[in-house]
N, C-alpha and C positions, 0 to 999 in steps of 0.2 A: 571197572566201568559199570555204570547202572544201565538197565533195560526197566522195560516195562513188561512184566511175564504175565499172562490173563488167561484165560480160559471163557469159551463160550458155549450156549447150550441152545437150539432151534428147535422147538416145536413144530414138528413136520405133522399135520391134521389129516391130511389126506393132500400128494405133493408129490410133485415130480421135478426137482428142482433144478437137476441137473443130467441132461441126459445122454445117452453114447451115440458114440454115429451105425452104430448095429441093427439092427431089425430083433424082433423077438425071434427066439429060436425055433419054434412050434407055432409059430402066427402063419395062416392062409391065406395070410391078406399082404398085398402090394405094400403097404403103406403103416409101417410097422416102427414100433422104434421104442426101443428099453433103455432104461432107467443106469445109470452109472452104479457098478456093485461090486463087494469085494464077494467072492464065494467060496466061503470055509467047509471041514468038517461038521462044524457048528451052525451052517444055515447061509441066507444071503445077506450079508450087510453092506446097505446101501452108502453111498457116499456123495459129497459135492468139493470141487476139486476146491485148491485153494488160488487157485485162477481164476474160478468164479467167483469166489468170495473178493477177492481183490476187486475184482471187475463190478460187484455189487456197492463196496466202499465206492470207487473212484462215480457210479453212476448219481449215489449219496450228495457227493461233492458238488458234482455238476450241476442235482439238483437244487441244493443250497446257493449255488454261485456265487458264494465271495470272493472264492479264487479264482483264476485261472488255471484251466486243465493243458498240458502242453498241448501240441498240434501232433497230428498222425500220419504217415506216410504209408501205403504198401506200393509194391511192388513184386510181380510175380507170385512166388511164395513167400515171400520174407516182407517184414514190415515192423516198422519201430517206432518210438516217439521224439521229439527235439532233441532231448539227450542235451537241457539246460538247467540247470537243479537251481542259478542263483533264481531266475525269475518265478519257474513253474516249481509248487509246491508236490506235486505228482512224480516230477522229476526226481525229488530230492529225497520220498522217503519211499518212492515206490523202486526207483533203481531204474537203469534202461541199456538198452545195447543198440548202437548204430553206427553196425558195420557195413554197409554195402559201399563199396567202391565205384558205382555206374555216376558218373559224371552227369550224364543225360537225367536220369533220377533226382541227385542231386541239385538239380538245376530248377527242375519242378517245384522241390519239396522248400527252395528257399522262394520261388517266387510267388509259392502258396504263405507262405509267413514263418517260415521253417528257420532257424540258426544256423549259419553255413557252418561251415568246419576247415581245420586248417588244410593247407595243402602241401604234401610236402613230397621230396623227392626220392623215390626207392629204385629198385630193381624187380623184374619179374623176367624169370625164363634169361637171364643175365642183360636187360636191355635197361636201358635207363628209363623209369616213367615216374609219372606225378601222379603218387595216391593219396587218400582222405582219409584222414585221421579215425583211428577204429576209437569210437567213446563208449565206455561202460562203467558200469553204478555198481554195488552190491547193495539191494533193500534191505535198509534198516530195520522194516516192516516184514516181518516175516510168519506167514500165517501153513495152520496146520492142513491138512486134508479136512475134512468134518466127516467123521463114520459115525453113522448108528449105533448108538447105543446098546441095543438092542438088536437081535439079527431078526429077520420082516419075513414074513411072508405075502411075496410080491403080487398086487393086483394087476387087473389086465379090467382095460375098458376100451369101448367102443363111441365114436364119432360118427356121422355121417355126411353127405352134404347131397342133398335131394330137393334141391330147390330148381334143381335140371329136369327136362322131358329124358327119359330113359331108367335106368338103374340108379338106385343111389349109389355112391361113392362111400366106402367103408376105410375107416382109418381106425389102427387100434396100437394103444398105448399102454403104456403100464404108472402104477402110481404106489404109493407106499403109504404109512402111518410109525412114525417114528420118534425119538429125540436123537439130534444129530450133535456130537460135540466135539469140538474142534482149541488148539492153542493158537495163542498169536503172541506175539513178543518185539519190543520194538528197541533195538541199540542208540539209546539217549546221546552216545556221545557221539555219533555217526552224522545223526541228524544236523544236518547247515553246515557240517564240516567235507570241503571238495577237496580231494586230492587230484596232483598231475602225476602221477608214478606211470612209469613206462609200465605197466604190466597189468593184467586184463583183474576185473574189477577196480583199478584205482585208479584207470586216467577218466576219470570224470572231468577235466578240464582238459582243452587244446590251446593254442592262442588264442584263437579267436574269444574264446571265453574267459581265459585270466585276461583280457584287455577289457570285457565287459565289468569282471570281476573289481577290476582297478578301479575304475571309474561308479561302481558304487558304493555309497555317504555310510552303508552297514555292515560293511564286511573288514572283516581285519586279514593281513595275510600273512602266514605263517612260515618263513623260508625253511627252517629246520625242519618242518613236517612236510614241504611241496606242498600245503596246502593253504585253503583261503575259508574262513571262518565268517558263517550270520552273527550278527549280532544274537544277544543269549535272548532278550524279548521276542527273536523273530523265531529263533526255536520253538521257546517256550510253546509260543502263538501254534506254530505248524503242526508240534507232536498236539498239541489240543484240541485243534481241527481232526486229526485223524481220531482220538477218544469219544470227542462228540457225537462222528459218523458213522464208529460200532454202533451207536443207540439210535441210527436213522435209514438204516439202510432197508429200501423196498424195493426189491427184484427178483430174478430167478426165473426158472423156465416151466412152462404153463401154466401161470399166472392167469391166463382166463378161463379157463375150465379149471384150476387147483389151486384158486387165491388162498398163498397162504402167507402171514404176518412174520417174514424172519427177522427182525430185531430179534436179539436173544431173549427166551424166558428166561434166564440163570447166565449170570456173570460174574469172574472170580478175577480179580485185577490185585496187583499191588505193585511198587516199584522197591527193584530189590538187586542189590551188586551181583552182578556177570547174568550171564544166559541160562545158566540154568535151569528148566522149569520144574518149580514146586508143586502145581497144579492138575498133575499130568494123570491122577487117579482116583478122580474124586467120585465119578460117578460107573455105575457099574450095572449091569442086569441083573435083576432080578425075578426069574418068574416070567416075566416079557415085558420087566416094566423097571425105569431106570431105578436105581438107590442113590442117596448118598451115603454117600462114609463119611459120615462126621469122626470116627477114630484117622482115618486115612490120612484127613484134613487137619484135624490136630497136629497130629505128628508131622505133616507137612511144613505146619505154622512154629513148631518148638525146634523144628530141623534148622530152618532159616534164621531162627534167630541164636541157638549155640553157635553157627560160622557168622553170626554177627551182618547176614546178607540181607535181610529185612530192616528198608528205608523208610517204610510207611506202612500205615494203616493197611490192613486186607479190607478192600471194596467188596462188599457184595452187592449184588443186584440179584432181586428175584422178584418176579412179576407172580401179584397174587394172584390165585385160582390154578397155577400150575403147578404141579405134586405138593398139594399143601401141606400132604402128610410129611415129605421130605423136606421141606421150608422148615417145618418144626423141628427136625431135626439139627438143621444146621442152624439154628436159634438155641441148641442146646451145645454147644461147642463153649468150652470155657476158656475164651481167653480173653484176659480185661485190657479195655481200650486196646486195644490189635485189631479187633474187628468191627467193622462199621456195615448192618443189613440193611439194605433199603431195597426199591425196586431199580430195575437196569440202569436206567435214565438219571436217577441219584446217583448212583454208584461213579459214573460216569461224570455226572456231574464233579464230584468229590474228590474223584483223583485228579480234575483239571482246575482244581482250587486248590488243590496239594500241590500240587508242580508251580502254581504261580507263584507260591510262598515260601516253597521249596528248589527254585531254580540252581541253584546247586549243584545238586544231582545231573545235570546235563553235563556238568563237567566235572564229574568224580572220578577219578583214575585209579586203576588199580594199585596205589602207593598208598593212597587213604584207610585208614582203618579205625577212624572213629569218626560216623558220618555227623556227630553235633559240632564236631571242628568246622565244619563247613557251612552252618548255617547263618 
């Protein structure tokens, strides 16, 4: 099967992007609250989950609005999305779980615009009752932690709000300076493909949904597999939307005191058979200041392609003015036509003009071993 295996790199300037629900440890102050970090031998390396980052893409989306984003339900502590992948494009490659069994909940979240679900009849504590159907996805989209490149030593700043008769009001934060770098990978063949499997990640369908399923003009449905198939244009389209929205995403947390630009400075993309990631060492400390390995990267590039797992081109994207000295390097990496540098937004660009030309690859199975067969 092909994936999409990438790597991304954020220029954190001065940023606090993602932060814990802790108080600083040594802060005198009420109103306290630190930075998300791992802490080694080696110093503090800060991090932003891949929760956030998710949550940055889907905000991406919203902003662009061509699609619709499912709808949202919470309740108590638990809260989920429709848990319908043919309509909502969120649904399908971001994955979802909705489990809750409260009838009463249930009732809300459909007459809010919500997709029922089936109903059916079980046992609990030996009595006979009528429960709702447990739906869950496994994302196709599947992204890394983002750590620092570098391990930081973490600042500490102060706010106040003195626009009251009395004392001001002290708040204090902490913020960093870093490059943050993170994988992500997405399962081509996953994408627009629902299964109804009794078992947890694969009934992304109940009835209620293979009856919607049937009744739409681009789905094929697949009895040997339990499953129901997009059409290949409507894949194509969706993993493309998601490519575009790496090179658009504007969010994160303290954004008004710590406006910082994360679309990635440095993008490493290609599409290449199974999950594997190639990409996984390219950048490293040095000094307190990221390197690349253009040997690393080499040998990454001649690895994939002795197992014959490189479908395309390696995308680069690098945004100039950042580590120019390190852009030179990776411009000195010898492999002809394999690699294609541009800045992010090209890059990006490039592999969603690959995939239109190359549709293929959405349905290449592990039986394939000579991917021009399939063009």
């Amino acid at each position: 099967m092909a994936f999409i295996t990438g790597m991304i790199v954020i220029d954190a300037n001065a940023s606090a992007l993602n932060n814990s629900d802790r108080k600083i440890g040594s802060s005198p102050y009420n109103n306290s609250v630190a930075v998300k970090q791992i802490n080694t031998g080696n110093g503090a390396y800060v991090y932003v989950t891949a929760q956030a980052f998710r949550s940055w893409v889907l905000k991406a989306a919203e902003a662009e609005g061509k699609v619709p984003l499912s709808p949202t339900h919470g309740e108590d502590s638990i809260a989920y999305a429709d848990g319908n992948p043919i309509k909502y494009w969120n649904d399908d490659l971001f994955g979802y779980m909705r489990a809750s069994n409260s009838a009463q909940e249930e009732k809300k979240f459909v007459e809010n615009g919500g997709t029922p679900r089936q109903r059916k009849n079980g046992k609990s504590k030996g009595k006979d009752t009528t429960q709702l159907t447990t739906l869950t996805r496994i994302s196709p989209f599947r992204m890394s932690t983002l750590v620092a490149i570098e391990p930081n030593n973490i600042a500490r700043d102060f706010s106040t709000m003195s626009r009251h008769e009395g004392n001001s009001v002290i708040a204090e934060h902490q913020f960093y300076r870093v490059s943050l770098q993170g994988l992500f990978s997405v399962d081509l063949h996953a994408v627009g493909r629902f299964t109804y499997l009794g078992r947890t990640g694969y009934q992304n369908l109940d009835e209620v949904r293979k009856e919607i399923a049937d009744k739409h003009e681009d789905i094929t449905h697949i009895p040997s597999e339990s499953a129901y198939l997009l059409s290949l244009d409507e894949r194509v389209e969706r993993v493309n939307l998601l490519i575009r929205l790496l090179g658009r995403i504007n969010a994160g947390a303290k954004q008004t005191l710590h406006y910082t630009d994360v679309t990635p400075a440095v993008t490493i993309l290609a599409f290449t058979r199974g999950g594997n990631h190639p990409f996984n060492y390219l950048f490293s400390n040095y000094g307190g200041t990221p390197r690349f390995n253009k040997e690393v990267f080499q040998n990454a590039i001649d690895d994939v392609k002795t197992g014959k797992d490189l479908l395309s081109p390696v995308f680069i994207g690098w945004k100039h003015g950042y580590l120019p000295e390190e852009r030179t390097r990776a411009e000195q990496v010898q492999i002809k036509d394999e690699v294609e540098l541009g800045t992010p937004r090209e890059a990006y660009l490039s592999a969603e003009n690959w995939l239109r030309e190359n549709s293929w690859v959405m349905d290449l199975n592990n039986h394939n071993t000579d991917s021009d067969s399939q063009a």
